[in-house]
SERO-4910 file (N, C-alpha, C, O; in steps of 0.05 Angstrom, whole numbers):
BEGIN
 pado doro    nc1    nc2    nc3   cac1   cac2   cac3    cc1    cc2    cc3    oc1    oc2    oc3
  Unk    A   -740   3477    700   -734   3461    723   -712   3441    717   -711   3426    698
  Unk    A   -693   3445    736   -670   3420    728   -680   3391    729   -699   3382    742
  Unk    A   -667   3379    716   -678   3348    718   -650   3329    718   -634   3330    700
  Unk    A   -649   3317    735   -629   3290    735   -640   3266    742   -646   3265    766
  Unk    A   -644   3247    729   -660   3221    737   -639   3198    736   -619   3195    722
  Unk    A   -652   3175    763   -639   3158    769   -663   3135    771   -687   3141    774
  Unk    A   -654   3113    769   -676   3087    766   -677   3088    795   -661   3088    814
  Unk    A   -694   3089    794   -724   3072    823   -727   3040    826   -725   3026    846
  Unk    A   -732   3034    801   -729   3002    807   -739   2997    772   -748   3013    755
  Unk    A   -731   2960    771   -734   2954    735   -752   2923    733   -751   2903    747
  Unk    A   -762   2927    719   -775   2904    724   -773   2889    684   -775   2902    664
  Unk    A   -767   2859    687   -756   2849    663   -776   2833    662   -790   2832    683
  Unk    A   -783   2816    639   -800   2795    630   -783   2776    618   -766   2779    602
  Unk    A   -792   2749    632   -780   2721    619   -796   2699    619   -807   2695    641
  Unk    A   -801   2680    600   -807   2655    598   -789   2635    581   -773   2637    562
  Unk    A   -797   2617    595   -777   2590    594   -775   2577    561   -756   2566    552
  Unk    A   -801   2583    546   -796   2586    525   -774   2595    510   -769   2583    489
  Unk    A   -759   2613    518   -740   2633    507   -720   2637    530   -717   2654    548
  Unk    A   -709   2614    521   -683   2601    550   -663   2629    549   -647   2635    567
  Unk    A   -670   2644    526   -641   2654    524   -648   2681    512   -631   2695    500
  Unk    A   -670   2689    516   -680   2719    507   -690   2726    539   -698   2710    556
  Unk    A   -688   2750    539   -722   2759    552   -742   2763    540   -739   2769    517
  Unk    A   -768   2760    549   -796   2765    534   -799   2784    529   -790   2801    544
  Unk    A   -812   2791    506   -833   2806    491   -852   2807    489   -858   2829    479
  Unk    A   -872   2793    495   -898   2775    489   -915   2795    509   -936   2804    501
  Unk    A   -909   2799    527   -919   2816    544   -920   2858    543   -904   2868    528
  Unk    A   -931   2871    553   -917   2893    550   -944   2910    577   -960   2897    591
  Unk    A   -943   2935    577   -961   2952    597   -975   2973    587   -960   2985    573
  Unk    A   -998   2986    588  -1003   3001    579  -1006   3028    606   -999   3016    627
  Unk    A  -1014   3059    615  -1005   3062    624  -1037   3079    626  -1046   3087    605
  Unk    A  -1047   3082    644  -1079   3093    660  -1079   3121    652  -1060   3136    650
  Unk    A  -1100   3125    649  -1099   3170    659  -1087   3173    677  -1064   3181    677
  Unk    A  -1103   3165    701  -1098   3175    727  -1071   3165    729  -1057   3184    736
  Unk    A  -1052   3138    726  -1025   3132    734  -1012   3154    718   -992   3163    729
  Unk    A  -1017   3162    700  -1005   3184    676  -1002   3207    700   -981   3215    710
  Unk    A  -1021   3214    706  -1025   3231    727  -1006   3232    741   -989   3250    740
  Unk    A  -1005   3209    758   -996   3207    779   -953   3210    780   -935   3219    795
  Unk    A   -955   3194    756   -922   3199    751   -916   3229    745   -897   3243    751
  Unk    A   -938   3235    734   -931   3274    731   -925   3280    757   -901   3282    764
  Unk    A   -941   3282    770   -943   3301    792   -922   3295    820   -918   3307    841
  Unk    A   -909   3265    808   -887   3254    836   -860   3257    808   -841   3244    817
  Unk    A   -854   3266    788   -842   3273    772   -820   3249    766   -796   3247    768
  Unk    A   -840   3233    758   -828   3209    751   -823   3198    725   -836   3212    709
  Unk    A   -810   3177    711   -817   3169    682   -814   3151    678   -794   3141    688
  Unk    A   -825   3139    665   -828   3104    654   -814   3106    631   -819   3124    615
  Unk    A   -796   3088    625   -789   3087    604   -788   3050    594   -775   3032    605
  Unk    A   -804   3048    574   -813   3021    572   -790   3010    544   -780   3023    525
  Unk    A   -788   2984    552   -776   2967    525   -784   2948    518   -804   2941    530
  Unk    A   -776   2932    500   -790   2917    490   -806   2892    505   -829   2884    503
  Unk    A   -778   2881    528   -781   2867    549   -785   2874    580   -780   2863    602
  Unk    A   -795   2895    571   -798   2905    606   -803   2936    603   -808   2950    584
  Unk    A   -800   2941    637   -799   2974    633   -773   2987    653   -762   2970    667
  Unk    A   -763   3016    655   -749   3021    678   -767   3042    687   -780   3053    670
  Unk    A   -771   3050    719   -776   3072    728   -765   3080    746   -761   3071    769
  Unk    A   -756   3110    731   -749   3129    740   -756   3152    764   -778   3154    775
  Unk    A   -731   3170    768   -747   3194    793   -726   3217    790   -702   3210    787
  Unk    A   -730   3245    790   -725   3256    781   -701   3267    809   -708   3279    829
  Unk    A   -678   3260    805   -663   3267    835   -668   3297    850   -669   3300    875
  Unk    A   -669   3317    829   -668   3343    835   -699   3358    839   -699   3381    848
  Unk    A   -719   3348    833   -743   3353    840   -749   3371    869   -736   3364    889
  Unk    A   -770   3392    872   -766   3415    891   -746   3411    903   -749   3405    926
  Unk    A   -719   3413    894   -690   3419    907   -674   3400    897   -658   3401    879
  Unk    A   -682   3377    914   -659   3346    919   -677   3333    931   -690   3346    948
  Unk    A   -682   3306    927   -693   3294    932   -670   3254    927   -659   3244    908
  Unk    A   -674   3246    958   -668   3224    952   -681   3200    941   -699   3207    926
  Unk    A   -680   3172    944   -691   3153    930   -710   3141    959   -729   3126    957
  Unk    A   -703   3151    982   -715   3137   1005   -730   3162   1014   -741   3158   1035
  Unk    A   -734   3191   1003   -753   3216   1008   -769   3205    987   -790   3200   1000
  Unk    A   -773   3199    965   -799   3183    941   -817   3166    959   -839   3171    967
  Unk    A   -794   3139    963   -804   3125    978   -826   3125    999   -844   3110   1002
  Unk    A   -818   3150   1016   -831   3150   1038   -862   3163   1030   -880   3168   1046
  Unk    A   -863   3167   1008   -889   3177   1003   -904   3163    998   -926   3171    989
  Unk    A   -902   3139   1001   -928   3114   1001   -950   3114    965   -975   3112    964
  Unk    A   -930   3116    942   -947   3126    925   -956   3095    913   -937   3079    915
  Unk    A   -971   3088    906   -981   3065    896   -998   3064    863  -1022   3070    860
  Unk    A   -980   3056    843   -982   3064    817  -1004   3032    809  -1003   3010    820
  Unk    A  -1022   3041    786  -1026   3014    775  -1031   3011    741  -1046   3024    725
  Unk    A  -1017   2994    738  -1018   2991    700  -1033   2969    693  -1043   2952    708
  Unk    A  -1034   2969    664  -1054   2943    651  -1028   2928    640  -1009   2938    627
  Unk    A  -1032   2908    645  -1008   2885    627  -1025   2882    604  -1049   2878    607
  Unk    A  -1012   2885    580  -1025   2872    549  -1013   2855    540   -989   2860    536
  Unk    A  -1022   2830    534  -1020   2807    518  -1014   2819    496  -1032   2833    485
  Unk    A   -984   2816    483   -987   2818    447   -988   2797    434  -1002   2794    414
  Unk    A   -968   2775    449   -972   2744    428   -999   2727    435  -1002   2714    456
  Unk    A  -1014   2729    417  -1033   2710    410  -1027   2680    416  -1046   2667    425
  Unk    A   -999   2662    412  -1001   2649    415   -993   2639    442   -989   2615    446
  Unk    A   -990   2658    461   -985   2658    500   -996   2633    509   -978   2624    524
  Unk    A  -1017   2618    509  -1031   2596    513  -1022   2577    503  -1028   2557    515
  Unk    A  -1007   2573    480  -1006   2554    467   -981   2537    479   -981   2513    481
  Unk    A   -962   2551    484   -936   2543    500   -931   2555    529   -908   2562    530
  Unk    A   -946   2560    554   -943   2567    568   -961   2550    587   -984   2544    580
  Unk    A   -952   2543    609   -957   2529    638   -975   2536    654   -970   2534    678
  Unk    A  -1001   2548    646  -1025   2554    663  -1047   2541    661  -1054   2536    639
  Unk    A  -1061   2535    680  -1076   2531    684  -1104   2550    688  -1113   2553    711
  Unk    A  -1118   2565    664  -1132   2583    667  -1159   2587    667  -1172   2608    668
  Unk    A  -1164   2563    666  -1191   2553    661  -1214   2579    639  -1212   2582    615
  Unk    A  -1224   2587    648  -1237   2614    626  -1225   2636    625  -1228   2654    643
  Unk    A  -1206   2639    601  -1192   2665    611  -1202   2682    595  -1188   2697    584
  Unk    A  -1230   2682    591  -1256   2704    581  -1256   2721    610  -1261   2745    613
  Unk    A  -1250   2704    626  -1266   2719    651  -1248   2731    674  -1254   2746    692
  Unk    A  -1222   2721    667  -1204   2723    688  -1179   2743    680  -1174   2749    657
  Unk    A  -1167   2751    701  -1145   2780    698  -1121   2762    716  -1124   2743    732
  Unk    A  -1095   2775    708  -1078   2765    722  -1072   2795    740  -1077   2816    728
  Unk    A  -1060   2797    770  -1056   2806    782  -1027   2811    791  -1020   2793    806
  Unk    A  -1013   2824    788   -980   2832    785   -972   2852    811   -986   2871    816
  Unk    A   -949   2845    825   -957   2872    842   -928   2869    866   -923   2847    877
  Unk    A   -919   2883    870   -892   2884    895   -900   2875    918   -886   2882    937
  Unk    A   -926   2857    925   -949   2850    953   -919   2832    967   -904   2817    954
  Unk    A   -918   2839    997   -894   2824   1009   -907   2798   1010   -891   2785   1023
  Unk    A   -929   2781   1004   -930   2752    999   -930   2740    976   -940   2718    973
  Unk    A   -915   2759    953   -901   2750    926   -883   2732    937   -883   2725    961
  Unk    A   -868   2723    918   -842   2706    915   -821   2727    913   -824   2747    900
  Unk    A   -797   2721    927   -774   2737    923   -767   2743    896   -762   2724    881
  Unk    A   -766   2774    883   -753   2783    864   -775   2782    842   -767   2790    820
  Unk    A   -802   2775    842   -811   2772    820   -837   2787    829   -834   2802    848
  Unk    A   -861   2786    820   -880   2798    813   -911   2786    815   -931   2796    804
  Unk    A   -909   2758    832   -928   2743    825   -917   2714    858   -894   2709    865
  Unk    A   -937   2705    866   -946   2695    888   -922   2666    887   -922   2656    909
  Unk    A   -908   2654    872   -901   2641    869   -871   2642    841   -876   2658    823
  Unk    A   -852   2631    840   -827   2630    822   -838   2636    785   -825   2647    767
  Unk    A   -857   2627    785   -866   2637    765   -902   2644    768   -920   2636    783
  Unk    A   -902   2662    747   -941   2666    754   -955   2640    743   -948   2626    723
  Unk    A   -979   2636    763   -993   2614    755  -1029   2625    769  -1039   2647    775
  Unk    A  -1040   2601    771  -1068   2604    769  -1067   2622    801  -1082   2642    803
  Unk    A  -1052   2616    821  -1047   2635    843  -1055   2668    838  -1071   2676    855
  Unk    A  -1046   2688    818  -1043   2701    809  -1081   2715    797  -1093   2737    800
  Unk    A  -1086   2693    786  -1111   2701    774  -1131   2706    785  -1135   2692    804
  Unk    A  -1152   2727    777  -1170   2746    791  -1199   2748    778  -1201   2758    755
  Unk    A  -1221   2737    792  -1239   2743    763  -1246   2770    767  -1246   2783    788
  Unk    A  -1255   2780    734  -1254   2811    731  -1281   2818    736  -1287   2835    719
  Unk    A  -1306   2812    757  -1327   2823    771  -1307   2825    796  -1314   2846    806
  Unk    A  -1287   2817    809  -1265   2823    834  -1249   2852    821  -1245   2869    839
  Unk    A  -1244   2857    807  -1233   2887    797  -1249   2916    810  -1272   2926    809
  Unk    A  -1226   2923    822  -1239   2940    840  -1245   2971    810  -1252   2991    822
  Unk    A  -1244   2973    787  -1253   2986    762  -1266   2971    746  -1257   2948    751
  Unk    A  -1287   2968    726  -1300   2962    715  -1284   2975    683  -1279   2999    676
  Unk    A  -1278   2950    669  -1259   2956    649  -1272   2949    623  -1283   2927    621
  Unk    A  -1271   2971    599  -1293   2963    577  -1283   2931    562  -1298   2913    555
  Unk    A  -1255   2933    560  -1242   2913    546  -1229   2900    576  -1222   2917    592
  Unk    A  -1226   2873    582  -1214   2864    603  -1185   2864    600  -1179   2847    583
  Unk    A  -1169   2871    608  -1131   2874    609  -1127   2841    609  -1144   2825    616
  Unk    A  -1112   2837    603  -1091   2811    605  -1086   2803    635  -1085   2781    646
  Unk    A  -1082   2834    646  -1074   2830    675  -1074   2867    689  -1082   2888    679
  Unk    A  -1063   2863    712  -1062   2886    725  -1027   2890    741  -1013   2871    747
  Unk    A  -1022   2913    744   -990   2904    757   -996   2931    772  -1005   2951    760
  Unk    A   -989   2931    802   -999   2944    816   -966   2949    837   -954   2931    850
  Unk    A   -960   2974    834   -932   2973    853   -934   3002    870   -938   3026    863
  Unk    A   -929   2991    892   -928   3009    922   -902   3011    916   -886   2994    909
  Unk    A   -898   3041    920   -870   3048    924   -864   3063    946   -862   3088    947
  Unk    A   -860   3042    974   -844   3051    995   -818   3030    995   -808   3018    976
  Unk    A   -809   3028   1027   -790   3022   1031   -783   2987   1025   -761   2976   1027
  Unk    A   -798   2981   1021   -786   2950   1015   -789   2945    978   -792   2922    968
  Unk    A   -788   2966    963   -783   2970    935   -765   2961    932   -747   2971    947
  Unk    A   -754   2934    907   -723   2929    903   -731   2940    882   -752   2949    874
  Unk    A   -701   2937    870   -687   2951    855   -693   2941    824   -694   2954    803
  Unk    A   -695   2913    829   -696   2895    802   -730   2874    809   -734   2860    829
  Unk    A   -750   2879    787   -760   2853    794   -775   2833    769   -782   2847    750
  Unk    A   -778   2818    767   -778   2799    742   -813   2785    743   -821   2775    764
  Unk    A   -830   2787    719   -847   2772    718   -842   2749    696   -842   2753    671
  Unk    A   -837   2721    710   -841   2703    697   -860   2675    696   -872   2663    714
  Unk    A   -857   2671    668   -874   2651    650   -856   2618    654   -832   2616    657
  Unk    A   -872   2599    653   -864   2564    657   -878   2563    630   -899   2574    624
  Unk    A   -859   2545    615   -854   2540    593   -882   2514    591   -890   2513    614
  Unk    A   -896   2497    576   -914   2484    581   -897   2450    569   -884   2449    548
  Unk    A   -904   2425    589   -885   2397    580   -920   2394    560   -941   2407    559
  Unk    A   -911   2372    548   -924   2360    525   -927   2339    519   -903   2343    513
  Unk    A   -934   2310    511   -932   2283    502   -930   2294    469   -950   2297    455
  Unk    A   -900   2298    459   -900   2293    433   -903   2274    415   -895   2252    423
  Unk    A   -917   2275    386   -933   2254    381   -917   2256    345   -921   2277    332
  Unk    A   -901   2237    333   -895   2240    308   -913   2216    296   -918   2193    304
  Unk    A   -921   2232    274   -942   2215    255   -922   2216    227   -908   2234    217
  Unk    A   -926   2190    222   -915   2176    203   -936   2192    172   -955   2179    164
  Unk    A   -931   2208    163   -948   2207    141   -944   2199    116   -962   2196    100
  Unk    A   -921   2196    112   -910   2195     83   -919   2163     78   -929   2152     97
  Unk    A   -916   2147     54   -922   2130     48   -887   2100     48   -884   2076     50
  Unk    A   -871   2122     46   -842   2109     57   -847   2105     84   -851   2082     92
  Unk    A   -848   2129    101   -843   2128    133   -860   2107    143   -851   2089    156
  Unk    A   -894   2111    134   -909   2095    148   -899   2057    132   -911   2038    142
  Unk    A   -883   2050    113   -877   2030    112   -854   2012    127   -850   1988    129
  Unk    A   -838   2039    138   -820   2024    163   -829   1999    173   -852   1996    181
  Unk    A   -807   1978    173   -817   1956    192   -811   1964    216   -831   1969    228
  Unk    A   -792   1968    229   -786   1975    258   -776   2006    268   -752   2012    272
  Unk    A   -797   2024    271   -796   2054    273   -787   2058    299   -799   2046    317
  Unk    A   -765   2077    306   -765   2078    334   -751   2105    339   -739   2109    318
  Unk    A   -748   2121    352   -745   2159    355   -726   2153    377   -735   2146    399
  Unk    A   -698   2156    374   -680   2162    395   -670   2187    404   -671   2207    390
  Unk    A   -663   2189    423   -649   2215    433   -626   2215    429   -619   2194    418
  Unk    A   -603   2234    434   -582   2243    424   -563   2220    435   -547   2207    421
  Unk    A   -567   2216    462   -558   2191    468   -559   2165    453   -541   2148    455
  Unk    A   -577   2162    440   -585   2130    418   -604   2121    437   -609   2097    433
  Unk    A   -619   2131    461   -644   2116    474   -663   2118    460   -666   2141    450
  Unk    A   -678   2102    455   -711   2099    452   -719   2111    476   -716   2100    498
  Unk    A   -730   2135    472   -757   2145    486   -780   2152    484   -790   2171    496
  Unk    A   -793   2134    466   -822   2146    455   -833   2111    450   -819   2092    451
  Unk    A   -864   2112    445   -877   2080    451   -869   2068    421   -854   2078    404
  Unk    A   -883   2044    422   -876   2027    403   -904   2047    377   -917   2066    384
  Unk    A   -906   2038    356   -924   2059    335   -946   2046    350   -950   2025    362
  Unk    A   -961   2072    344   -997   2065    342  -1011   2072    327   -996   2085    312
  Unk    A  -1036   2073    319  -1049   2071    303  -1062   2098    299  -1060   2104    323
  Unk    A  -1073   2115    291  -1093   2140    291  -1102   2142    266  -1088   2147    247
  Unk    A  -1122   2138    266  -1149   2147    237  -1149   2178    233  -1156   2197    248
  Unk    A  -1143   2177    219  -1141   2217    207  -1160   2217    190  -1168   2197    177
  Unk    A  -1169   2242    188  -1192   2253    165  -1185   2245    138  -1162   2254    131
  Unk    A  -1197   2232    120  -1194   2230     91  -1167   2207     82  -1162   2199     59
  Unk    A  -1150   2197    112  -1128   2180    111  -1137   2153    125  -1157   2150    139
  Unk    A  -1119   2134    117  -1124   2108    127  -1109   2113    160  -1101   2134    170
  Unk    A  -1110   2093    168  -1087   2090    202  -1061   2095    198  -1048   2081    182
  Unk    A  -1049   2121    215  -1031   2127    207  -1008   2131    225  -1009   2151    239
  Unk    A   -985   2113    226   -961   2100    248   -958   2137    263   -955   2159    252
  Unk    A   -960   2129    288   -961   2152    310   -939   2142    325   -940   2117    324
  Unk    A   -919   2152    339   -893   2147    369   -900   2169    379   -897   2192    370
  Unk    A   -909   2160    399   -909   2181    432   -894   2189    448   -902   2172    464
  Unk    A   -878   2201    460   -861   2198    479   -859   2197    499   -872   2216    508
  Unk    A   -847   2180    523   -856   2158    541   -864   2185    557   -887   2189    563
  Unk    A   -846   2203    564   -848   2229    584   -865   2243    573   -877   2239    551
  Unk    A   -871   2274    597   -871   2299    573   -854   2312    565   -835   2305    580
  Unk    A   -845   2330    549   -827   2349    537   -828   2375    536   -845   2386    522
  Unk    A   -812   2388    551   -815   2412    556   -817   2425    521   -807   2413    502
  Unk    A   -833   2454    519   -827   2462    493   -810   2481    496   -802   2489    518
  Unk    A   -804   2490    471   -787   2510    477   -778   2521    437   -779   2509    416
  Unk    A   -771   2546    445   -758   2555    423   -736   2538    406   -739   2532    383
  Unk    A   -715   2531    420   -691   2509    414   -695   2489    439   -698   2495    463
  Unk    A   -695   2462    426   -698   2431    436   -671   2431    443   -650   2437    432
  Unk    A   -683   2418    476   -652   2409    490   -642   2384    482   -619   2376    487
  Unk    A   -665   2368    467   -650   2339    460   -653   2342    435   -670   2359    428
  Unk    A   -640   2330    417   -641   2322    389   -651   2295    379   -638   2274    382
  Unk    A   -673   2295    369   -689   2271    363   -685   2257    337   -684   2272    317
  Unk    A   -683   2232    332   -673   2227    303   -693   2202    296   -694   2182    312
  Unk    A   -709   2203    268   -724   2179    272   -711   2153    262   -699   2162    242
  Unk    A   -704   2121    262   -695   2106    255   -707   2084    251   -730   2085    261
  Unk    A   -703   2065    241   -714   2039    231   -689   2018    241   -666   2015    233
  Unk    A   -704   2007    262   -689   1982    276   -680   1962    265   -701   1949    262
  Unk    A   -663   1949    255   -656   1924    250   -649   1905    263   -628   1905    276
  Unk    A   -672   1880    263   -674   1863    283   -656   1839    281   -653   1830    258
  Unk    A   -642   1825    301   -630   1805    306   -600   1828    295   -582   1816    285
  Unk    A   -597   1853    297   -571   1865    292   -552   1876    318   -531   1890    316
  Unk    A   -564   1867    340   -542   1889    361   -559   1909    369   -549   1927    384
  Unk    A   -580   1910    363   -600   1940    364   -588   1963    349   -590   1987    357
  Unk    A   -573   1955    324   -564   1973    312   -592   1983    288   -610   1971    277
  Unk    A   -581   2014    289   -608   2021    262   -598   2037    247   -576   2048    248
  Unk    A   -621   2041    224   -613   2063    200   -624   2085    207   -648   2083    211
  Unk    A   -614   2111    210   -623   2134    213   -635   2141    181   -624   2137    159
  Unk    A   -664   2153    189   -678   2162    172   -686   2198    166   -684   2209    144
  Unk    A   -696   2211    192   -686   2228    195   -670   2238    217   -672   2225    238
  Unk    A   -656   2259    217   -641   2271    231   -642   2295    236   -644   2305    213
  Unk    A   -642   2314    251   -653   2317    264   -676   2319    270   -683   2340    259
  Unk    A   -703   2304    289   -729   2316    286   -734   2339    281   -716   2356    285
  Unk    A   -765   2347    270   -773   2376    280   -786   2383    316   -793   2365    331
  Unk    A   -786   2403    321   -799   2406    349   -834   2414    334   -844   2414    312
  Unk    A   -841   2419    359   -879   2421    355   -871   2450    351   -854   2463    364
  Unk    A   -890   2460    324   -890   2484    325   -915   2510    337   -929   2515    317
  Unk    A   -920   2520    353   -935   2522    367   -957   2531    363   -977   2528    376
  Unk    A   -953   2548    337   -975   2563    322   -999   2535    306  -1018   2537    290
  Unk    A   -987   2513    319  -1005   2483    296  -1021   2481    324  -1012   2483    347
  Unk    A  -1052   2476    315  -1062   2462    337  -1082   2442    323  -1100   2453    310
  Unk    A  -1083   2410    322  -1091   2393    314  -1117   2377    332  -1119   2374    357
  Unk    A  -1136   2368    308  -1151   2342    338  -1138   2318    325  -1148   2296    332
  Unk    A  -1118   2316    309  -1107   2286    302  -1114   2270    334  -1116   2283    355
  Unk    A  -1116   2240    332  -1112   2223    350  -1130   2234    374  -1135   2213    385
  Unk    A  -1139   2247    384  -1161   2244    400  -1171   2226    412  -1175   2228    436
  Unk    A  -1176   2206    401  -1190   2183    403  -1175   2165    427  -1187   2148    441
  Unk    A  -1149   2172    428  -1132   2146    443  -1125   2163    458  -1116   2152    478
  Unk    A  -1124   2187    462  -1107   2215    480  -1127   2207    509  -1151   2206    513
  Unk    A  -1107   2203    523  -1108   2204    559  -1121   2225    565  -1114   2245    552
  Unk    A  -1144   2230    585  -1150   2255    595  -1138   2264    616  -1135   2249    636
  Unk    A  -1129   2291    616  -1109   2300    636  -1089   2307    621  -1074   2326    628
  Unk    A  -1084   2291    594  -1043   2304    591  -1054   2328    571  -1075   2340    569
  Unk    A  -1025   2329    556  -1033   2355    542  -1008   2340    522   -988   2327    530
  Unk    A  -1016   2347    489  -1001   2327    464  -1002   2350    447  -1018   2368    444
  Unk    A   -969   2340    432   -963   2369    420   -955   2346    389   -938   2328    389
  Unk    A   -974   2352    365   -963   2339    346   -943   2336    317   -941   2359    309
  Unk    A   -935   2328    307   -915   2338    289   -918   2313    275   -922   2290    284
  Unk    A   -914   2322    245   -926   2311    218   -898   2300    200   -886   2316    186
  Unk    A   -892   2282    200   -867   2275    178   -872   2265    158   -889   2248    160
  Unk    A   -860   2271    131   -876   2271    102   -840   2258     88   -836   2253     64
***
């Protein structure tokens, strides 16, 4: 049988994490029956690292156009798989038990333009608990991605991830740092944006100088500001000594209960240790 194939439509993965990649973190696995089903409408997936393309075979019983597929109302559905373990840790959901819950993916015309999910990026909108799964699944999927392929199929469509803001928290640990008389964390600009030190009792340590930052902070793979810590000199002009340069960012794979004790309920604090 001759075969000439042409894309049907592509669908990419991005989160804000990775200003400047597409995602990986994500990927699909692919059903019997959808296996099936691309056989027999002679179709092919071809997946990458960040997404997938699918295909249609132009010449199939004869010639076949992209709007003769179409019109066959075929409706495919895949499992989205979580590969990065650490997806939660830097990402913008609100998921309350996600023991129990599936995300739902799908070309539905009350998505958001171009993407794959009810809103500009997926969020708790999206989420489904898995007794609502119209299959009963031994292991629960990450999610479901469900695409009707008739006539309002684009060409391109994108599932994306919101990066998660943070109250970054630098703890003074060293026995120099925590003796600073006047500690203060500027931005690239020379502003102070983080509180005056506070205090936090750590396991097996005395009180140990903490700066907060007045905002939250988006995270991200590469920091859009550059943070530098300094020691104020008073009665000087507000001039200071840079100590270090450039901060570190929160690294995401750390998850701490440092400081607890004074942490606001509601925010969410990302911490980082200077020695």
């Amino acid at each position: 049988m001759k075969q000439q194939y042409e894309i049907l439509t592509t669908i990419r993965y991005r989160h804000d994490f990775f200003p400047a990649l597409f995602y990986e973190g994500i990927g699909i696995r692919i059903p019997a029956a959808t296996g099936k089903q691309l056989l027999n409408a002679d179709l092919v997936l071809k997946q990458q690292a960040s997404g997938f393309t699918l295909l249609y075979n132009t010449l199939s019983a004869g010639k076949r156009s992209r709007s003769d597929l179409l019109n066959s109302n075929i409706t495919l559905v895949f499992e989205v798989v979580l590969k990065d373990p650490l997806f939660y840790n830097y990402t913008a959901i609100d998921t309350g038990d996600i023991t129990t819950q599936c995300f739902m993916f799908g070309n539905d015309a009350a998505n958001a333009a171009g993407v794959l999910h009810r809103h500009a990026y997926a969020d708790a909108a999206d989420l489904r608990g898995a007794d609502e799964l119209q299959e009963t699944y031994f292991t629960k999927p990450f999610g479901l991605l469900v695409l009707t392929l008739d006539e309002s199929l684009l060409d391109n469509y994108g599932i994306h991830f919101k990066t998660r803001s943070t109250y970054w928290c630098y703890y003074l640990m060293s026995e120099q740092l925590a003796a600073l008389a006047h500690p203060v964390i500027l931005n690239n600009n020379g502003v102070s944006c983080f509180s005056e030190p506070l205090l936090a009792a750590l396991p097996e340590r005395n009180q140990v100088p903490v700066l907060v930052s007045n905002d939250p902070i988006l995270l991200s793979d590469r920091s859009a500001d550059i943070f530098k810590l300094a020691d104020r000199i008073p009665d000087s002009n507000n001039k200071h000594k840079v100590i270090i340069s450039p901060l570190p960012s929160p690294e995401i794979n750390r998850i701490s209960a440092a400081g607890r004790s004074w942490y606001t309920n509601g925010k969410t604090y990302s911490e980082i240790f200077l020695y």
